[in-house]
N, C-alpha and C positions, 0 to 999 in steps of 0.2 A: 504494500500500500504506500502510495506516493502524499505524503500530507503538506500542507501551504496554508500562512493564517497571516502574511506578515499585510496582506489586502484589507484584511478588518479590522487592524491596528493604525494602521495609518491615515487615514481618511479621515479617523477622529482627530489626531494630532494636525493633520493639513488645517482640519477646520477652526481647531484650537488657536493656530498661529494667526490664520486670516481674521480672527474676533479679535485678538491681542494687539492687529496693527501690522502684525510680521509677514503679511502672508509669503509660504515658501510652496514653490512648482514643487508640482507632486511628479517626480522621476524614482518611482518605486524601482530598484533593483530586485527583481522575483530570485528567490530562493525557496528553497524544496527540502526536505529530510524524509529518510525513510528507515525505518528499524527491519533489517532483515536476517534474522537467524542472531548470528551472532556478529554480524554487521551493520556498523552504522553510519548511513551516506548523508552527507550534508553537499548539498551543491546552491551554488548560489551564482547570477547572472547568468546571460546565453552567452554561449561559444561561438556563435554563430559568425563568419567572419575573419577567425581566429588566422593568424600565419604561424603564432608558435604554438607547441604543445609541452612541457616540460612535466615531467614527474618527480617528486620531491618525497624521496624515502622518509621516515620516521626510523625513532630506536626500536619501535614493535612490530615484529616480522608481519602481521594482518591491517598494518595502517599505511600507508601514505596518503599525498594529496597533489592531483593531475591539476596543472594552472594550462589556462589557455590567453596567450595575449594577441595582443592587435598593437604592430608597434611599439611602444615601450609603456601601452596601458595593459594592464589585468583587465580583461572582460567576463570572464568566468573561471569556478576552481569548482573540482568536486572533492570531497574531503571524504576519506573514507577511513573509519576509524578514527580519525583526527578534529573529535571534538571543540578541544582548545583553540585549533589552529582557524576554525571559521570565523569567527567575530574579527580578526584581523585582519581575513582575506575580502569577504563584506566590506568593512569598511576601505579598503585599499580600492575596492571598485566603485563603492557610493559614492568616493569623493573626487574617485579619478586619478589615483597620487600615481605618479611617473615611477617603475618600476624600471632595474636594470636586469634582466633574463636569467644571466650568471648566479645576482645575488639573491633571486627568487628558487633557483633550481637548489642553492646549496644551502645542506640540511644541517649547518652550522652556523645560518645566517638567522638569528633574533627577526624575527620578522616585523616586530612592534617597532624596531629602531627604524625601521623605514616612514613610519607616521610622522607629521609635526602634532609636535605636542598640543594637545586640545586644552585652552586657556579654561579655567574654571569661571562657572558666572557668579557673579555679585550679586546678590539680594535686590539692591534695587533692580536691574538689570532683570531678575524674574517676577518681578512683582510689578514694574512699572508703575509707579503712583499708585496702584491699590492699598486701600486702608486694612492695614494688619495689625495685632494685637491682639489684647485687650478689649471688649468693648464698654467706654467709657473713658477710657484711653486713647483716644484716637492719634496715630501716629503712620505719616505718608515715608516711603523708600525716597 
């Protein structure tokens, strides 16, 4: 069984941003999992496209994870066994970050140090003027 849910999460957050002021283009990257036996497939983006194909071993003989790029973007990864390794590969294609082939294929390369680091937000910054607190205290971000 092929299971997808990241369609009904997001559509609330698109509409969340657009009341808030923020609105962001909904470019949902589709991603997929499936639990098979004693396999577990995480793929995320289409391949569709693709010129490279690399596969990238893991330390556990029944994991690796197959990248497909276009250029020097990541457009798709299917992870298999390699739980941890998807939340990194996702984001590397949601935001589009320039990967180099070499350092994507090798299975000594940190893959998080490839991201820029995501700044934290600031409380005003999430609240925007909304009145928070206490009430009877009333206090603006």
């Amino acid at each position: 069984m092929l299971r997808h849910s990241g369609r009904n999460v997001f559509p609330a957050s698109g509409l969340s941003s657009s009341t808030n002021g923020a609105p962001k283009p909904y470019n949902l990257v589709p991603w997929f999992w499936s639990d098979q036996h004693n396999l577990k497939l995480q793929s995320v983006g289409l391949s569709n496209g693709h010129d490279v194909t690399l596969i990238r071993s893991t330390s556990k003989p029944d994991s690796f994870v197959a990248f497909y790029m276009k250029g020097e973007n990541l457009i798709a990864a299917d992870c298999v066994n390699a739980i941890l390794k998807f939340n990194v590969e996702k984001r590397l294609i949601d935001e589009k970050i320039p990967v180099d082939a070499a350092t994507l294929g090798d299975p000594e390369t940190n893959l998080r140090l490839l991201m820029p680091a995501r700044r934290p937000k600031r409380l005003h910054e999430i609240f925007r003027g909304r009145r928070i607190g206490t009430p009877g205290l009333a206090s603006t971000c």
